[in-house]
C-alpha positions in Angstrom: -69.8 77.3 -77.0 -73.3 77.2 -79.7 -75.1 74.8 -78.0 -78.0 73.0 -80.3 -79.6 71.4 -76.8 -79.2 73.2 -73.4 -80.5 70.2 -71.8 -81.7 66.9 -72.4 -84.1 65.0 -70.1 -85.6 61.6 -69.5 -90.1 61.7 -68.4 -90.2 59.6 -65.5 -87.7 57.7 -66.7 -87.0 56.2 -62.6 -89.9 54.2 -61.5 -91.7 55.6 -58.8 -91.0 52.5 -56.3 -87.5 53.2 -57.1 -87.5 56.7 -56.5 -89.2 55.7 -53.1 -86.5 53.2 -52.3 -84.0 55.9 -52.9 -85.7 58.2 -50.5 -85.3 55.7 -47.8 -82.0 54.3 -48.7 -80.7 57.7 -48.9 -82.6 59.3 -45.6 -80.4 56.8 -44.1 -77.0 58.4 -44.4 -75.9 60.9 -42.3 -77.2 64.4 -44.2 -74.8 67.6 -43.8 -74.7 71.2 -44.8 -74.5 71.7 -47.8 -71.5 74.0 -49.2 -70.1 75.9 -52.1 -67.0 74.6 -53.7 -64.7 77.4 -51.8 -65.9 75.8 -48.7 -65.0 71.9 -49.7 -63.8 71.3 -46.0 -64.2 68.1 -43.4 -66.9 70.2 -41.3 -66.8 67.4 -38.7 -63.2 68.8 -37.8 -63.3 72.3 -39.3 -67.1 73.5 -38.9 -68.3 76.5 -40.3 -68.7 80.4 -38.3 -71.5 81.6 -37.8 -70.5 84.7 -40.5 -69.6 81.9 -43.0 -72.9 80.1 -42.3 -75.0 83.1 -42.6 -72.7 84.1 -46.1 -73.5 80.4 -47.2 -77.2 80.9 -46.9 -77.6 83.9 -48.9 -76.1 81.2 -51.7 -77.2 77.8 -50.8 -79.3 76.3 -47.9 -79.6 72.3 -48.2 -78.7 69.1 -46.5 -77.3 66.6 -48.7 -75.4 63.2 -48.3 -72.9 61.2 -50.4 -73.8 57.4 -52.4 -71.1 55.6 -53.7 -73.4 53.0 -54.5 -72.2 50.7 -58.2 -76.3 50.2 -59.1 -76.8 53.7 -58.6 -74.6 54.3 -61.3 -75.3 51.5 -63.5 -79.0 52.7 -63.2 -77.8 56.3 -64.1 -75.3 56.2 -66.4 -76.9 54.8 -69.5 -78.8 57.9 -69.9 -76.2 60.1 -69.4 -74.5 58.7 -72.3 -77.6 59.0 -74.3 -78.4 62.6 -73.2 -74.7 63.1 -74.3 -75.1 61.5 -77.6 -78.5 62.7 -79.0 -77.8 66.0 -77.7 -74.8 66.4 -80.3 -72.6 67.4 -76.9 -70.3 64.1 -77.0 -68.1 65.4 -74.2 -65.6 62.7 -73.6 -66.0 61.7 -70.0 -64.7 59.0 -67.6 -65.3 59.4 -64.2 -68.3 60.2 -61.7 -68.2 61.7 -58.3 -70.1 60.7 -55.8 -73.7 61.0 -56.0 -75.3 64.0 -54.4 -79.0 63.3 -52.1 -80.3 66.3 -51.4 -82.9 67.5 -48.9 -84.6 71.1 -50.1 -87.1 72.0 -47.2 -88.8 74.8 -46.5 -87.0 78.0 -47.3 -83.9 75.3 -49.0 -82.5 76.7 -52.0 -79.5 76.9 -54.4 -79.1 80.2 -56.3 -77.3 81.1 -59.4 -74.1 78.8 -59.8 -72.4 77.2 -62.2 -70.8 73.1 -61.5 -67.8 73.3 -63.4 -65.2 75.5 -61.9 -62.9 77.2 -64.3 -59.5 75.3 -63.2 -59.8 71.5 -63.5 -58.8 70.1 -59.9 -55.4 69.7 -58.8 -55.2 67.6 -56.0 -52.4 64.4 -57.0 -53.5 62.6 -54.2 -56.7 61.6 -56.3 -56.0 60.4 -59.4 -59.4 59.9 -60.3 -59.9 63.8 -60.4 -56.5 65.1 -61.1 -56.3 67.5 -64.1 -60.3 67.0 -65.3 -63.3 69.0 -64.9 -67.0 68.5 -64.7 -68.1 68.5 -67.9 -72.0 66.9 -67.6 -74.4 67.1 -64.7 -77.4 65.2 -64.2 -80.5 65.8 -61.6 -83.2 63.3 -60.6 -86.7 64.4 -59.4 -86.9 61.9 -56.5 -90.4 63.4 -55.0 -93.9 63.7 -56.9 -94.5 67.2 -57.7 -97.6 67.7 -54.9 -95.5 66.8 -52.4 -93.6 70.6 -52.6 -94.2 73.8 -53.5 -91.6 76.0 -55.4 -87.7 74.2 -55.7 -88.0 75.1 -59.5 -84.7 73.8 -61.1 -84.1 77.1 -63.2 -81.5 77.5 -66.5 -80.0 80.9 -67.6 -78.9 80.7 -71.4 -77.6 84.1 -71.6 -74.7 85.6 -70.9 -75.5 87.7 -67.7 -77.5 85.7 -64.8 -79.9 88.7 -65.0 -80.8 87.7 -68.1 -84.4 85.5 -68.4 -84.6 82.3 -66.4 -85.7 79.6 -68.2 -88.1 76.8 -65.7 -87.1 73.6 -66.3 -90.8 72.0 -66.8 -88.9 68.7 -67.3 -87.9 67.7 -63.8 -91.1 68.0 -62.1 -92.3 64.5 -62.8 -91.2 62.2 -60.1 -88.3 59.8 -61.5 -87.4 62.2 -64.4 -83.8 63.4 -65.0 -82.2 66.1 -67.0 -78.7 66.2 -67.8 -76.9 69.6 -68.9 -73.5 70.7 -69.6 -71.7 71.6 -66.1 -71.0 75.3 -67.4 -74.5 76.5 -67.8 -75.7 78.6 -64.8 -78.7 77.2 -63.1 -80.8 77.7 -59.5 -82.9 75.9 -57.3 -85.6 78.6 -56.3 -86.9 78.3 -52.6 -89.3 75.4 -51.3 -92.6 77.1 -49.9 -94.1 73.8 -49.3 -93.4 70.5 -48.4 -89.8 68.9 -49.2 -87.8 68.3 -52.6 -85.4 65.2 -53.2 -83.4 64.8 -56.0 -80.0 63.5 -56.8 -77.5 64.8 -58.5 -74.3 63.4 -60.3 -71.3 65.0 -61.9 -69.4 63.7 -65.2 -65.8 64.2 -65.3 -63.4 64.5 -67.9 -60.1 66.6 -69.7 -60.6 70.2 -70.0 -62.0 71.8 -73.1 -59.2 72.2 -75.9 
């Protein structure tokens, strides 16, 4: 797919009193491990090996925790429909999955991945997922950028993820968001310093025809 706008983003479009507020509200629920989609498992009753942790680490390495919350959406939302709109994308969309607080501390990272997964889900027990995909992803930078060192969101545009990484520059203001299409690969490069929080919402919607 030709692709006019890889991403669109928002400067500091989240004031920073809300993006504080966030940070609290969100420190507040219980944080887990955070896995890869191959892994989507209760870990409360099913917890990972130690050979699946230490497999999981080369990939990922974060804590995150799950808002459901209807103003966190309502706040979100309208400029994911923008993003969507002046980007030229207009992917037709009608559902959200939960809302993603992540933790990226020292050493945290997320390495090359994609969100969408190539089979649209399949589970009939929840209709609101049933037979869509992710088709638009958005990330918030919740933390002022002196408060960490590295956690570089990072875009690939070509077609091999050795090709060039592009830094997204746009999500280092506190409050900002950028929103993508869920197929394009992207990374979180390692914290050195300090701790990263960001959230991080997924758009669903038919497959691609």
């Amino acid at each position: 797919m030709n692709l006019e706008y890889n991403y669109w983003h928002f400067k500091q479009a989240l004031p920073v009193h809300l993006c504080k507020d966030i940070v609290t509200y969100g420190l507040k629920h219980t944080a887990d491990t955070a896995i890869t989609g191959n892994q989507q498992r209760d870990l409360g009753q099913n917890p990972l090996s130690k050979k699946e942790i230490k497999k999981l680490h080369r990939l990922r390495n974060s804590h995150v925790s799950w808002l459901d919350d209807p103003w966190l959406y309502k706040e979100i939302h309208p400029y994911i429909n923008e993003a969507n709109r002046n980007a030229g994308w207009n992917f037709e969309w009608d559902w959200s999955e939960s809302i993603q607080f992540t933790h990226y501390r020292l050493n945290y990272h997320y390495d090359w991945h994609r969100d969408s997964a190539e089979k649209s889900y399949d589970d009939p027990t929840d209709k609101n997922r049933m037979g869509k995909i992710r088709k638009l992803s958005a990330t918030i930078s919740l933390s002022p950028p002196e408060d960490y060192r590295g956690g570089n969101l990072e875009f690939n545009f070509g077609n091999s993820i050795k090709s060039k990484a592009t830094v997204c520059e746009e999500i280092k203001p506190q409050g900002s968001i950028v929103v993508f299409p869920s197929f394009m690969f992207h990374r979180v490069t390692p914290v050195t310093k300090g701790t990263r929080y960001s959230l991080v919402l997924w758009q669903l919607g038919k497959p691609f025809k």
